[in-house]
C-alpha positions, -999 to 999 in steps of 0.1 A, spaced: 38 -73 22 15 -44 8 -14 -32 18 -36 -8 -1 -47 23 20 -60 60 15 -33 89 27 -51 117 40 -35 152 27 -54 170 53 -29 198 66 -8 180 92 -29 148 91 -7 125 74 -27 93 82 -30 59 66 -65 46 66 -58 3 54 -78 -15 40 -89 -48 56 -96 -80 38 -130 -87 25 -160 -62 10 -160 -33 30 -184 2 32 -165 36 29 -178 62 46 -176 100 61 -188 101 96 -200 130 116 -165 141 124 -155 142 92 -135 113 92 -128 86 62 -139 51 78 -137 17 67 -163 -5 80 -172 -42 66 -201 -44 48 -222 -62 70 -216 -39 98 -225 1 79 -214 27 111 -250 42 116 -233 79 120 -221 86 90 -226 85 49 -218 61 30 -199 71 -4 -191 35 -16 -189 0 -14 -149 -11 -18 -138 -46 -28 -101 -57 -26 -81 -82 -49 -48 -93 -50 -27 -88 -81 10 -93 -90 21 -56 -85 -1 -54 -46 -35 -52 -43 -61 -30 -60 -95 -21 -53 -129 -22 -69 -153 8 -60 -192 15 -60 -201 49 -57 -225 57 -32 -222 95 -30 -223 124 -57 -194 143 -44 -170 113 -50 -144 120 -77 -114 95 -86 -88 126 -102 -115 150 -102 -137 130 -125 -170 113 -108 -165 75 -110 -185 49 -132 -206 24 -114 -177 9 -116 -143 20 -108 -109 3 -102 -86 18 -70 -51 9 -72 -18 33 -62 -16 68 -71 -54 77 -76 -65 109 -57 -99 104 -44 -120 138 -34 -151 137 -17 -159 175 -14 -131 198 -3 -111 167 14 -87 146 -3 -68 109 1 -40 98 -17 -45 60 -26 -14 41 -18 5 13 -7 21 6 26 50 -17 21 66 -37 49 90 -63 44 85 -96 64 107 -126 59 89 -156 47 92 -190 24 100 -188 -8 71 -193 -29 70 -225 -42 69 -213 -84 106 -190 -77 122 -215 -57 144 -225 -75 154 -185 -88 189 -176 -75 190 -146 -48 209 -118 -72 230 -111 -42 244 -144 -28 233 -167 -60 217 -197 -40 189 -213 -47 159 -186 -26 143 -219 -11 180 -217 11 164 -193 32 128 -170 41 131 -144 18 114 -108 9 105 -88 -18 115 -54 -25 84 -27 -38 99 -33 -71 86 -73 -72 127 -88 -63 127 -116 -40 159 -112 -18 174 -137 17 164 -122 44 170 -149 73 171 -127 107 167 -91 101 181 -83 133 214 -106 131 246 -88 140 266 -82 104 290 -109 121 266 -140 122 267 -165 94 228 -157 78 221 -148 45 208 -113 46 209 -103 11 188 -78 11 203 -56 33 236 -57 18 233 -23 -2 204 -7 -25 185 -32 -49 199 -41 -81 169 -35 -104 153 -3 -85 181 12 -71 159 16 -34 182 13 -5 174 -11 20 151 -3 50 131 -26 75 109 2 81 74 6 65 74 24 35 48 45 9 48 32 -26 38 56 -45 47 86 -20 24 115 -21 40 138 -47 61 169 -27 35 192 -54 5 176 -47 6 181 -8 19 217 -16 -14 224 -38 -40 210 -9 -16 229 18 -24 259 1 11 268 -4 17 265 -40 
């Protein structure tokens, strides 16, 4: 599963700030703090610097942005009225800066019902055999107990060794797709 969220390159921050389902009001409150509050419910001590709308696409979800605030720049340009969010956009409001991204996590689930019938590249059964995941790179893989011991009978194909199509070795752990780039957080550090 991925969820769209803003890194924070803060020195020694490092935080995810997810975005939750449905419209939502971004905003800079008196601590300085990015926050993410639905629309119906604008925190009363802060700014707000847009109005944020997620969708749901076939590479992860992307978001839809009003500016609300001058200082607001999507890669240092100031955004139309209306401006698209999805992975690897660096959003600047002022001197701070977030990394848009997505948090992957794989969770077993059903096949869905339009792949099937697709064969698992590893094992070559049908996926409906067993719940399945998909890797950041859009594979659909068995994954039937995560935490089996390698000696039960289940099909975990996707652990068996680094994905076929993206070469990314297997991990149950969740992960940053795009990561920030090593340069970028050296430039904000102040160390480049």
């Amino acid at each position: 599963m991925k969820v769209l969220g803003l890194y924070s390159l803060a020195p020694a921050n490092g935080k995810l700030l997810s975005f939750p389902p449905g419209p939502q009001v971004l905003s800079i409150l008196s601590s300085a703090e990015l926050n993410l509050a639905p629309s119906e419910q604008p925190p009363t001590n802060g700014t707000t610097v847009a109005d944020v709308k997620l969708r749901d696409s076939n590479n992860g979800p992307l978001g839809y942005l009003i500016p609300r605030q001058g200082e607001l720049r999507l890669d240092g340009v100031a955004p139309l009225t209306l401006a698209m969010l999805h992975p690897g956009t660096l959003l600047s409001i002022g001197a701070r800066r977030w990394f848009v991204t997505t948090q992957w996590q794989p969770e077993p689930s059903p096949a869905p019902a339009e792949l099937a019938e697709r064969k698992c590249p590893v094992c070559g059964g049908e996926l409906k055999l067993a719940p399945v995941v998909q890797c950041t790179c859009g594979r659909y893989y068995h994954l039937e107990k995560p935490d089996a011991a390698a000696s039960e009978p289940v099909l975990n194909c996707f652990l068996a060794g680094a994905c076929g199509l993206c070469n990314r070795p297997p991990s149950l752990e969740p992960v940053l797709t795009p990561e920030p780039p090593e340069k970028l957080m050296d430039v904000v550090s102040g160390e480049w």
